[in-house]
VOBA-1610 file (N, C-alpha, C; in pm, whole numbers, padded with zeros to 5 digits, always signed):
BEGIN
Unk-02231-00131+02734Unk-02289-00041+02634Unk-02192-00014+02520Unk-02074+00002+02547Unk-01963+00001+02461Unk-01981-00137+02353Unk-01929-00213+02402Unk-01949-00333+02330Unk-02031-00321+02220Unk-02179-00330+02268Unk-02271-00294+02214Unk-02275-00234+02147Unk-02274-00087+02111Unk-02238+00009+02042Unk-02158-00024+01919Unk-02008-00148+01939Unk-01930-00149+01883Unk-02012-00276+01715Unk-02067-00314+01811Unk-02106-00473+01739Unk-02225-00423+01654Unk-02301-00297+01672Unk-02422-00253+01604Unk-02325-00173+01491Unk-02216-00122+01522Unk-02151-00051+01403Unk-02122-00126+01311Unk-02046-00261+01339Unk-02041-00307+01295Unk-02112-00384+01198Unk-02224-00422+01243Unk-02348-00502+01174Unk-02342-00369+01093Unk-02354-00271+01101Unk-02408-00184+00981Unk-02334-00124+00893Unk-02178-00144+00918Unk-02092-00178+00853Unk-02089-00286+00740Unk-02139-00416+00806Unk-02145-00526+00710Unk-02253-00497+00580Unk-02356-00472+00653Unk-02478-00423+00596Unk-02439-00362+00472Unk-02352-00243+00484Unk-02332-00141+00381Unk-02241-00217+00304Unk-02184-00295+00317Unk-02058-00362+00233Unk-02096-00477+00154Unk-02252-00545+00216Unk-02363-00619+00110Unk-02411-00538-00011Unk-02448-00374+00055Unk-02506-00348-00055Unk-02426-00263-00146Unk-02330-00225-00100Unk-02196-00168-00227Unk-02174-00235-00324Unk-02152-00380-00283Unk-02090-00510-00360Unk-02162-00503-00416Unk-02374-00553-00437Unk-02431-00544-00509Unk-02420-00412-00581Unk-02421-00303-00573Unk-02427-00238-00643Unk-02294-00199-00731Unk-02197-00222-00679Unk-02081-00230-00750Unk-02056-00350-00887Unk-02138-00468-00886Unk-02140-00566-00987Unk-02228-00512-01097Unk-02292-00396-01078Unk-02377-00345-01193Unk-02342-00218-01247Unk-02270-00149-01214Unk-02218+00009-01254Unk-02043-00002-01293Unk-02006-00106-01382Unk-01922-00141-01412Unk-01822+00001-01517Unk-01921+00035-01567Unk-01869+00167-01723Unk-01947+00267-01639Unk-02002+00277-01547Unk-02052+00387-01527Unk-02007+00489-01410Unk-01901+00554-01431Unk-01778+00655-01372Unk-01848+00743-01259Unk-01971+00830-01247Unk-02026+00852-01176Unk-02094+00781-01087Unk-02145+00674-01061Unk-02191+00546-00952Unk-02046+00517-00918Unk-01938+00466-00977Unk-01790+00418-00958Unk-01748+00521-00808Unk-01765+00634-00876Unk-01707+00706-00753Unk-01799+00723-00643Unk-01912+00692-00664Unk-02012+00772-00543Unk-01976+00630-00417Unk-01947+00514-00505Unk-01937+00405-00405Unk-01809+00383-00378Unk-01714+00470-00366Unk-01542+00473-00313Unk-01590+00559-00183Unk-01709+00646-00234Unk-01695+00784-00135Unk-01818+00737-00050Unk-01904+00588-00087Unk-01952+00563+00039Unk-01912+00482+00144Unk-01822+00390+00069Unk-01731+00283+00173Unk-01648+00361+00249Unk-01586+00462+00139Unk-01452+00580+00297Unk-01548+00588+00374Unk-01680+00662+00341Unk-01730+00701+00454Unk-01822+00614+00576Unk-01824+00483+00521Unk-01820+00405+00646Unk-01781+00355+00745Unk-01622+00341+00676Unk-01567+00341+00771Unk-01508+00464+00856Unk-01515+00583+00821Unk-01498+00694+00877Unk-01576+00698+01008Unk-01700+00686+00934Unk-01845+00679+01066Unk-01810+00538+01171Unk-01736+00454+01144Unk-01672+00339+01232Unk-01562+00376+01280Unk-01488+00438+01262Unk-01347+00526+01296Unk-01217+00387+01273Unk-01265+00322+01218Unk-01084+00250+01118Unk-01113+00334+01014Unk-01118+00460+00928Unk-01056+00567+00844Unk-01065+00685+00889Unk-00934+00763+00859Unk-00971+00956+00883Unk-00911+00986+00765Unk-00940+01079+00713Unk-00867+01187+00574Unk-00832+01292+00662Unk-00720+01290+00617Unk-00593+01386+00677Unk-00563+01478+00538Unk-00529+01622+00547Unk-00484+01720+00423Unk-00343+01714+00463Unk-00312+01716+00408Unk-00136+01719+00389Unk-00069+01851+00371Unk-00230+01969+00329Unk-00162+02133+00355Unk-00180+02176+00430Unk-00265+02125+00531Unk-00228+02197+00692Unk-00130+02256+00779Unk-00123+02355+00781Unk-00032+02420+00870Unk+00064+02312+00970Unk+00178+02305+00976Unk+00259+02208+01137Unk+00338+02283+01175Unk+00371+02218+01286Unk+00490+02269+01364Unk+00618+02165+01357Unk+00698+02162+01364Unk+00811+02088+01396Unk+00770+02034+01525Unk+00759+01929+01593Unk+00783+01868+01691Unk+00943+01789+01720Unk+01019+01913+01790Unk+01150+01832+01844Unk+01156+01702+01917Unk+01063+01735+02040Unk+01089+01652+02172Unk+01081+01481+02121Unk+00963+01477+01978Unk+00949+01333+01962Unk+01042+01252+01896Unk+01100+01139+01892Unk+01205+01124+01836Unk+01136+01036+01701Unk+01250+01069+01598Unk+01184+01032+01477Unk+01212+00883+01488Unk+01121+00837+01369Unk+01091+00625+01346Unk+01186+00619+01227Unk+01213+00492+01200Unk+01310+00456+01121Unk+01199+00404+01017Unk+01247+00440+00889Unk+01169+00418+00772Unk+01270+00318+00668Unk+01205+00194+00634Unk+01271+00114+00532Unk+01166+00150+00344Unk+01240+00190+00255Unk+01167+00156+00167Unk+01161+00017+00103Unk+01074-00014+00049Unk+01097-00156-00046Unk+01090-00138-00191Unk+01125-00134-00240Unk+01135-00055-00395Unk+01146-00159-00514Unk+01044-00231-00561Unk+01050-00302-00705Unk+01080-00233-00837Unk+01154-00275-00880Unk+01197-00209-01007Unk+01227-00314-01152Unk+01086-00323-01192Unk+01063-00372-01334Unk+01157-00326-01424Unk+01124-00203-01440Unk+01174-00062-01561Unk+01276+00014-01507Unk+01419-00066-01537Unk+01495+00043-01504Unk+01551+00168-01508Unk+01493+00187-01625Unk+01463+00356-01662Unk+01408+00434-01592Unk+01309+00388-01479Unk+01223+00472-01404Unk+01307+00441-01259Unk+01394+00417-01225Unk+01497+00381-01148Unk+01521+00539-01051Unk+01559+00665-01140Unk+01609+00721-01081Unk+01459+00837-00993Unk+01363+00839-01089Unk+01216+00926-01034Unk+01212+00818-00888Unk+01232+00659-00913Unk+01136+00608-00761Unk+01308+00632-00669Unk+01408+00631-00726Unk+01516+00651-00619Unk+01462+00788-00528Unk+01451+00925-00578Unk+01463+01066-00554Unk+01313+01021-00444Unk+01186+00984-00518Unk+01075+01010-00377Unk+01120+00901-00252Unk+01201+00822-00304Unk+01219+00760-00151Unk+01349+00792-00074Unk+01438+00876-00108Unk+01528+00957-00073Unk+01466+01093-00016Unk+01331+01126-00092Unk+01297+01260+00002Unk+01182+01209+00118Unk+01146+01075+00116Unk+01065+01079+00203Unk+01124+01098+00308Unk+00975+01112+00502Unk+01027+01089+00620Unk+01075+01002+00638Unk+01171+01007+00741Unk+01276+00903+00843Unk+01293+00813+00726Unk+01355+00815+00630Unk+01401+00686+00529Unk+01529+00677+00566Unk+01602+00582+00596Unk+01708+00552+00611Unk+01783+00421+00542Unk+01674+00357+00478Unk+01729+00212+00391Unk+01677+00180+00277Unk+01696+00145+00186Unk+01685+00077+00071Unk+01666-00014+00046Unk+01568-00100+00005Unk+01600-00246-00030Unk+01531-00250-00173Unk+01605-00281-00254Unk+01546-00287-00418Unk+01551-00425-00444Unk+01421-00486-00546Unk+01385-00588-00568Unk+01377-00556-00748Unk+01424-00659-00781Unk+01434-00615-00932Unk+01435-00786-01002Unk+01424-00819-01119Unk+01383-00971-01157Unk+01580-00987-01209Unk+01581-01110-01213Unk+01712-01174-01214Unk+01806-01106-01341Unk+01755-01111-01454Unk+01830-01052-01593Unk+01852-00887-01570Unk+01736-00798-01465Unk+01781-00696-01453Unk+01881-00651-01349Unk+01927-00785-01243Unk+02027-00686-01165Unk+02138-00633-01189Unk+02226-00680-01313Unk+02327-00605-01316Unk+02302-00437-01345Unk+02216-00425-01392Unk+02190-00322-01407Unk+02123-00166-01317Unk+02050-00266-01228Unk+02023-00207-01128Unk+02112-00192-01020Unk+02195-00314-01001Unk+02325-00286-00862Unk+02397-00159-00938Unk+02460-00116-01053Unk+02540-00066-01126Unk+02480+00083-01061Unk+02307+00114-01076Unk+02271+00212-01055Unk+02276+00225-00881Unk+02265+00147-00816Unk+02240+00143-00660Unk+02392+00183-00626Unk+02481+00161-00684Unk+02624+00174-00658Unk+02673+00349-00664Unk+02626+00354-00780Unk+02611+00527-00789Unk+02582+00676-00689Unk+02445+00563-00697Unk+02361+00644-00579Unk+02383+00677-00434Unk+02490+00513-00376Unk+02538+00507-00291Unk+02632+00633-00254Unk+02726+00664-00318Unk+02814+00731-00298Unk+02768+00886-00273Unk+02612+00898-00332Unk+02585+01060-00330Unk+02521+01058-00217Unk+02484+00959-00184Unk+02397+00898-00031Unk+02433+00865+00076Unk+02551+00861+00144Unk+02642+00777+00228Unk+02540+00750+00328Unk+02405+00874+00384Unk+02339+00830+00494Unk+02232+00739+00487Unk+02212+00698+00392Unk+02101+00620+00366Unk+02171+00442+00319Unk+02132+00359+00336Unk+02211+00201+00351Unk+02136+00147+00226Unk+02170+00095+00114Unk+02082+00070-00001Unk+02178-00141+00007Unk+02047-00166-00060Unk+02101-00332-00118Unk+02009-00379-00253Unk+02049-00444-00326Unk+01933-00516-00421Unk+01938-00630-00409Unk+01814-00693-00415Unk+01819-00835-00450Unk+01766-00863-00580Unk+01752-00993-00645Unk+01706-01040-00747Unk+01583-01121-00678Unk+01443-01077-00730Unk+01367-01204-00729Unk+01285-01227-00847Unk+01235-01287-00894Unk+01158-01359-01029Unk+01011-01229-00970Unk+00945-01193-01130Unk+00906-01090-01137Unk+00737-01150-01098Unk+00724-01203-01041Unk+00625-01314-01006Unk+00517-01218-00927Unk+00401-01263-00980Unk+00313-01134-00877Unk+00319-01024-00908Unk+00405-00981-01017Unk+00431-00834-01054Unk+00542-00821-00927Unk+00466-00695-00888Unk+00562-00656-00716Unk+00524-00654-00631Unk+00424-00751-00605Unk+00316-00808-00480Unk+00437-00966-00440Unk+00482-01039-00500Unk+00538-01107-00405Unk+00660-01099-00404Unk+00750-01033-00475Unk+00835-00951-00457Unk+00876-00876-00292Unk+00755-00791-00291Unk+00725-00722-00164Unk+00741-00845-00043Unk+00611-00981-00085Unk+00611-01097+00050Unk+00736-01129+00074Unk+00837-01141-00042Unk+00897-01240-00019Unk+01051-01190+00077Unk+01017-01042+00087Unk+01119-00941+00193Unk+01109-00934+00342Unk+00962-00954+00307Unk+00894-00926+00465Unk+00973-00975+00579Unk+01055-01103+00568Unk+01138-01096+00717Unk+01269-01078+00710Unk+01330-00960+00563Unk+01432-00903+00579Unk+01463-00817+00680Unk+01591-00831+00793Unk+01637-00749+00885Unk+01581-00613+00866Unk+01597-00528+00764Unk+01584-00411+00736Unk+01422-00385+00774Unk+01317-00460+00726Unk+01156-00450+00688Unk+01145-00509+00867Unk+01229-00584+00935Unk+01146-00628+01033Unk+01224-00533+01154Unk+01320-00462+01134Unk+01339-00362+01239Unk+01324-00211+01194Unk+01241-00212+01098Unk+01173-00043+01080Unk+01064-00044+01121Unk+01069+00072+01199Unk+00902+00162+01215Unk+00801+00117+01129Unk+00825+00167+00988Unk+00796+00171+00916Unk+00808+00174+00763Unk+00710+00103+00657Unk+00800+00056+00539Unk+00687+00145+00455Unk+00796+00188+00316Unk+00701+00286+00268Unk+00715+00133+00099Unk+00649+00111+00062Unk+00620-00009-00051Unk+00575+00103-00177Unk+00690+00111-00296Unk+00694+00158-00414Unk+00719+00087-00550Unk+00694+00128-00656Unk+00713+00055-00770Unk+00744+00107-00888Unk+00803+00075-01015Unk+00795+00112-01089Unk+00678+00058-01212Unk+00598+00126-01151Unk+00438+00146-01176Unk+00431+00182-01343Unk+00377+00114-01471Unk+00380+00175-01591Unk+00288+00154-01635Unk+00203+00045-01645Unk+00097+00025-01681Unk+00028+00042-01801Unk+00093-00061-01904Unk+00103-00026-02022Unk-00022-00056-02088Unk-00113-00157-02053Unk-00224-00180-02128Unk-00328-00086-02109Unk-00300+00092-02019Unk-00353+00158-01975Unk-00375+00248-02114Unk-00467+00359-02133Unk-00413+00445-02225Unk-00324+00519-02212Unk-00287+00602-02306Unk-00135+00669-02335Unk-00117+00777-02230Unk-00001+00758-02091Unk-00014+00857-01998Unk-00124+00845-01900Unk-00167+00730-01862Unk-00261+00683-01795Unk-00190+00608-01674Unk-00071+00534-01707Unk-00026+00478-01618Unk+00110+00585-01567Unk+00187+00674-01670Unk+00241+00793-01561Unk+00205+00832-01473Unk+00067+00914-01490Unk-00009+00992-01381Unk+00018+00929-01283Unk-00039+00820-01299Unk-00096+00735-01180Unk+00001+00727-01083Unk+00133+00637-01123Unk+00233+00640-01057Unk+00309+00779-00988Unk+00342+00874-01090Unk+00392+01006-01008Unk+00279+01072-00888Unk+00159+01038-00937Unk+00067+01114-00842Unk+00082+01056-00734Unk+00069+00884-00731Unk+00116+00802-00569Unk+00247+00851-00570Unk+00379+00867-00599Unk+00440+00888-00560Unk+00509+01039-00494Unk+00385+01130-00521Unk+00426+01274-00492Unk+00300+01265-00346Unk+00212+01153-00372Unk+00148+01148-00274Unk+00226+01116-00115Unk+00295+00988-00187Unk+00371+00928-00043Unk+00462+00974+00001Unk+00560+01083-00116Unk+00670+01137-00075Unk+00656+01271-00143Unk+00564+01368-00071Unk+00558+01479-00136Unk+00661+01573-00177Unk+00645+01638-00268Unk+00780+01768-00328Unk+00761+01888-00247Unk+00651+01957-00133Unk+00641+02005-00065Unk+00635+01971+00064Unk+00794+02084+00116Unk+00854+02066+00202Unk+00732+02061+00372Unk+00614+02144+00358Unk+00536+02165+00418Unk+00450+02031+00461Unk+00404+01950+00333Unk+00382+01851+00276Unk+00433+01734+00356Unk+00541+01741+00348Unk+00655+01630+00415Unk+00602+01629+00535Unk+00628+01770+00658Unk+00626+01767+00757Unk+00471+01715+00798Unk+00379+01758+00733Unk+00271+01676+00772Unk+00257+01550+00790Unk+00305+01513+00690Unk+00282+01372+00633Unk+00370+01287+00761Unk+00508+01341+00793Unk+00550+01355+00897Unk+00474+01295+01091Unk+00391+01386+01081Unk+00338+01346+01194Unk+00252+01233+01171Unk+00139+01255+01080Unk+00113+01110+01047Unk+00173+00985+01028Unk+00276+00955+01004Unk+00340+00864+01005Unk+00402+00839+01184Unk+00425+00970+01230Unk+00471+00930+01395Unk+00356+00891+01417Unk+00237+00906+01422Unk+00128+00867+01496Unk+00081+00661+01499Unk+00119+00703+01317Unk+00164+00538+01292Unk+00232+00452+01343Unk+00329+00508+01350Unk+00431+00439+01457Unk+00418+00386+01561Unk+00351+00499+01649Unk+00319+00467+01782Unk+00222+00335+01797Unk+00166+00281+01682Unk+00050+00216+01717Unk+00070+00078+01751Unk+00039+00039+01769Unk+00043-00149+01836Unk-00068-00243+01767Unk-00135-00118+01666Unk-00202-00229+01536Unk-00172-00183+01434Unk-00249-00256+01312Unk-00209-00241+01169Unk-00250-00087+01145Unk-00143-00012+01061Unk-00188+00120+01031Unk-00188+00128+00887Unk-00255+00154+00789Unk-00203+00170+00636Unk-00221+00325+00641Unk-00154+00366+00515Unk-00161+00500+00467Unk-00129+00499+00335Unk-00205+00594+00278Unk-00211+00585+00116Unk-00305+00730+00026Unk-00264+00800-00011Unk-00367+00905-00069Unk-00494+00854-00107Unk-00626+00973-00119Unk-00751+00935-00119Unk-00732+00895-00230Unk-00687+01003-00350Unk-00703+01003-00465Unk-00730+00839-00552Unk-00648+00737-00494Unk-00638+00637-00537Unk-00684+00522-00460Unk-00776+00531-00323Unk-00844+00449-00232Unk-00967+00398-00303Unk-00947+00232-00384Unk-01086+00200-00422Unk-01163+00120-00337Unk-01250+00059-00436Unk-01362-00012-00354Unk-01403-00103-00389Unk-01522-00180-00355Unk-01581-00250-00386Unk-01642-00259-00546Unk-01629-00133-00635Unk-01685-00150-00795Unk-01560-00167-00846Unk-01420-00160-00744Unk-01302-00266-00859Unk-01248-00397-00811Unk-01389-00468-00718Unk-01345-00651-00687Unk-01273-00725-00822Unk-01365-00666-00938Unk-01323-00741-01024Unk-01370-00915-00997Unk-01307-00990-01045Unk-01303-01117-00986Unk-01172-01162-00884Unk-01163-01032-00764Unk-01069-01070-00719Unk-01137-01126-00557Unk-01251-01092-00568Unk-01332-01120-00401Unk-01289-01251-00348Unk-01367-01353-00413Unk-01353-01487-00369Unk-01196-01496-00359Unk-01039-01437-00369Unk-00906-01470-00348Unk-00897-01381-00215Unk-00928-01237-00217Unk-00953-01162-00083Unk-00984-01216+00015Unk-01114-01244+00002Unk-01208-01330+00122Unk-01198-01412+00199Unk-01089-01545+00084Unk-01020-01641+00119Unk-00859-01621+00223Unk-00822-01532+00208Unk-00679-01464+00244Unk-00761-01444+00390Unk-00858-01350+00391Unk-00905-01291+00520Unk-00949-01476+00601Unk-00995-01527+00540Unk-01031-01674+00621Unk-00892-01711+00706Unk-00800-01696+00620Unk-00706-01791+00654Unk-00651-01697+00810Unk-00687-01571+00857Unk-00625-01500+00952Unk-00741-01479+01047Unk-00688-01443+01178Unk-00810-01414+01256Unk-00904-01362+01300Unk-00888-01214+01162Unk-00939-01134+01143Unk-01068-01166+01079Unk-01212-01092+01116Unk-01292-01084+00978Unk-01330-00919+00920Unk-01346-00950+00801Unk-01376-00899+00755Unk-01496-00746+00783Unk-01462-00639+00798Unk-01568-00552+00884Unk-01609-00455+00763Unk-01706-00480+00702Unk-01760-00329+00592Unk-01720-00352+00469Unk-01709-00293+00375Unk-01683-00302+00259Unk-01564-00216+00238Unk-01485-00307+00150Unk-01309-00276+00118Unk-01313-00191+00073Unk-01145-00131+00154Unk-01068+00016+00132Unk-00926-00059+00070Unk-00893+00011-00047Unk-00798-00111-00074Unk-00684+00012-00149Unk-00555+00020-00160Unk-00473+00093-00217Unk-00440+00052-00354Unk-00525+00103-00438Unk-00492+00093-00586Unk-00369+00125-00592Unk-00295+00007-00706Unk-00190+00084-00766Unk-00033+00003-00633Unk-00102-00062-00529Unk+00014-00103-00463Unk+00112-00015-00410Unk+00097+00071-00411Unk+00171+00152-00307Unk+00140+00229-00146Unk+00216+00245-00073Unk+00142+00276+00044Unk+00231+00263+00158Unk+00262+00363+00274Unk+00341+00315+00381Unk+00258+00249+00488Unk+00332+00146+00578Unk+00243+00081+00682Unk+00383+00100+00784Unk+00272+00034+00897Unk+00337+00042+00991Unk+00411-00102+01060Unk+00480-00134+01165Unk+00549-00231+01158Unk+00438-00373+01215Unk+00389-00285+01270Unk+00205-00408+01289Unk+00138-00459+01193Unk+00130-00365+01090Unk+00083-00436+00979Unk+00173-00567+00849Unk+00312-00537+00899Unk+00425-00623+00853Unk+00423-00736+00874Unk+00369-00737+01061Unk+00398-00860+01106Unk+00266-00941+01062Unk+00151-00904+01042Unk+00051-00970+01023Unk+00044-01023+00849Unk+00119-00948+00786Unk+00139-00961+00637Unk+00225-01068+00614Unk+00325-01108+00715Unk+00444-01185+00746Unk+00405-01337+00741Unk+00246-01333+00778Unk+00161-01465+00770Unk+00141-01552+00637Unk+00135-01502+00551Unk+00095-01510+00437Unk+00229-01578+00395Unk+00199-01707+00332Unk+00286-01797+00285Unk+00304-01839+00149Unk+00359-01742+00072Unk+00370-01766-00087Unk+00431-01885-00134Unk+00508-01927-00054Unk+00599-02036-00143Unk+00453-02202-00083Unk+00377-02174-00003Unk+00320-02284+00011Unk+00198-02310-00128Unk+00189-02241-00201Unk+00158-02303-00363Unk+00235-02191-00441Unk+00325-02223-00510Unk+00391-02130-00574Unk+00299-02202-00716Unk+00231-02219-00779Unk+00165-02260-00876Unk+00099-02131-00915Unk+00027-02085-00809Unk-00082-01980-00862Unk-00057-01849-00881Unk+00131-01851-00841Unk+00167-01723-00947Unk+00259-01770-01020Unk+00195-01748-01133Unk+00278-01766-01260Unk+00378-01637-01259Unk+00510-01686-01331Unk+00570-01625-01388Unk+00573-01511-01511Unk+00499-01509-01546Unk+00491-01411-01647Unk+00284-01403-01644Unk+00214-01311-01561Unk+00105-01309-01564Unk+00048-01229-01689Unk-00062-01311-01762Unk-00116-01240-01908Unk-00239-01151-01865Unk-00317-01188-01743Unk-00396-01161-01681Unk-00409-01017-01638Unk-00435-00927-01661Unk-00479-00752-01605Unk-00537-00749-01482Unk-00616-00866-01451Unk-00721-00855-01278Unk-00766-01046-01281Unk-00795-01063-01177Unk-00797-01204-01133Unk-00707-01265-01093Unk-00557-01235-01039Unk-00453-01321-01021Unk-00441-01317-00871Unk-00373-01393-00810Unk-00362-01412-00685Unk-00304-01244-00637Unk-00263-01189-00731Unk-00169-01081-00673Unk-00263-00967-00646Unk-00369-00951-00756Unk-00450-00870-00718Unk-00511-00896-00600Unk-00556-01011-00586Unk-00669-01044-00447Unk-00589-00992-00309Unk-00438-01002-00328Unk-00310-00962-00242Unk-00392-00826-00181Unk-00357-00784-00324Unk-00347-00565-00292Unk-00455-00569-00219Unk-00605-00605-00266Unk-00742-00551-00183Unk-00706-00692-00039Unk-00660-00759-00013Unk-00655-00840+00106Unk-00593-00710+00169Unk-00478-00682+00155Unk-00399-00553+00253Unk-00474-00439+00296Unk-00553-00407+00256Unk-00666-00311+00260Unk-00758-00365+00384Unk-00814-00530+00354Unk-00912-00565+00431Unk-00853-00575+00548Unk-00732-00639+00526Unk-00634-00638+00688Unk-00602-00553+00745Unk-00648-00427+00725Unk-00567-00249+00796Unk-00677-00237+00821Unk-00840-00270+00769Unk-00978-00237+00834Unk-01033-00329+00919Unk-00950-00494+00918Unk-01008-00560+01020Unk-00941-00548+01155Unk-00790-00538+01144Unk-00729-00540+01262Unk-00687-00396+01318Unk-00708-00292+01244Unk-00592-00158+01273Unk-00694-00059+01229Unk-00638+00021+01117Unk-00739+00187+01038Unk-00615+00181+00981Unk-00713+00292+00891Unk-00642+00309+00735Unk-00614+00500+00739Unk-00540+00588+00662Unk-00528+00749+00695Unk-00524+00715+00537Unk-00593+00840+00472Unk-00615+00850+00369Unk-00573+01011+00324Unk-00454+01061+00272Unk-00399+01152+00271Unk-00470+01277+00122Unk-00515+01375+00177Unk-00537+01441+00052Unk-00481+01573+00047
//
């Protein structure tokens, strides 16, 4: 009966993720349909239980007895000016204990110079940079870490950026970024501790966990033309596809070390063609199809916590 149960959710899962899509290819400018279909996919999968919305002002307690997870950040840094805002939220996040900054080749002197600094005000926290080509934006940046020591013996990896987003309007792409980033590493101390247990709970898990504020959880009316690259990503793993995509706008988001290893699959250098080096492209690139693939992979194999 279980079974059963499971496979009818599912079918009606799929069901709903036929008709989002259609309706998402037609309410393109239209901001009210946009949102009603973010807030019907959360809530499908809610009613399937791969999503819960968690408040982050809820009352906690300190839990001593559990012992805390080791947190790696991965930190791309385009704009080194915005260097020191993404240093401070991943210095105040939970259990962070490492650093790994990814920055494109002409900017590392500049960035080690700053990592060097920081070091010294930091002694408890272990920082490194590498150089990689700005390829993917900071989507393969991110792949191309995945079986760094640091990313493959943490709990958990919290994935940040220096997010600007210039073809946005004026202060369109700030928001965006400080809001994920006060999301993932809140300025309230209360905040933290919540966020806190959610992340232990992550930990504990033995499948893919994502986490990411609601505020910025899209859907199916921003495929864009990125479906057919998604879809294809999900083919290539053993996962399928269940409902219509929960996907972390904006590329940021902590996971858990289950979801690393399954991300770990994904083989960029086997066509390095289809990311260009300098992308002119806003939506359609392999990198986008990336971000909403990570999404589909935390709802096919694991659940997603959606923090508000």
């Amino acid at each position: 009966m279980l079974v059963l149960h499971r496979r009818r959710r599912a079918k009606a899962a799929n069901l709903a993720s036929r008709a989002l899509h259609g309706l998402g290819r037609r309410v393109k400018r239209f901001r009210p349909a946009r949102l009603l279909i973010r807030v019907s996919a959360i809530g499908v999968h809610l009613l399937c239980g791969r999503a819960r919305v968690i408040s982050l002002g809820a009352r906690t307690h300190r839990n001593i007895s559990t012992p805390p997870c080791s947190a790696t950040v991965v930190c791309h840094v385009y704009y080194p000016e915005l260097f020191d805002e993404l240093f401070e939220a991943a210095t105040r996040a939970p259990f962070v204990n490492r650093l790994l900054v990814t920055c494109p080749h002409e900017k590392y002197h500049i960035v080690s110079e700053k990592i060097v600094m920081c070091e010294k005000l930091n002694p408890h926290i272990l920082m490194m940079v590498e150089a990689h080509e700005n390829s993917g934006r900071d989507v393969v940046p991110f792949l191309k870490v995945l079986q760094h020591p640091w990313v493959q013996a943490a709990d958990l990896v919290l994935k940040i950026h220096s997010k600007r987003s210039p073809h946005l309007p004026p202060g369109k792409g700030e928001y965006w970024r400080k809001n994920l980033l006060h999301g993932l590493s809140p300025l309230s101390e209360s905040q933290r501790e919540r966020l806190a247990l959610v992340l232990r709970s992550a930990c504990s898990k033995s499948t893919p966990h994502l986490i990411w504020p609601a505020r910025w959880a899209y859907s199916v009316e921003s495929w864009g033309s990125n479906r057919a690259t998604a879809m294809s990503l999900m083919r290539g793993h053993r996962h399928k596809a269940r409902g219509p995509v929960v996907f972390p706008a904006g590329s940021m988001f902590w996971c858990n070390r289950a979801l690393i290893v399954e991300l770990s699959g994904l083989n960029t250098q086997k066509d390095p063609q289809r990311f260009a080096t300098t992308e002119p492209l806003l939506d359609g690139t392999l990198a986008h199809g990336i971000e909403r693939f990570i999404g589909l992979l935390a709802l096919a194999s694991g659940r997603i916590s959606l923090t508000v």
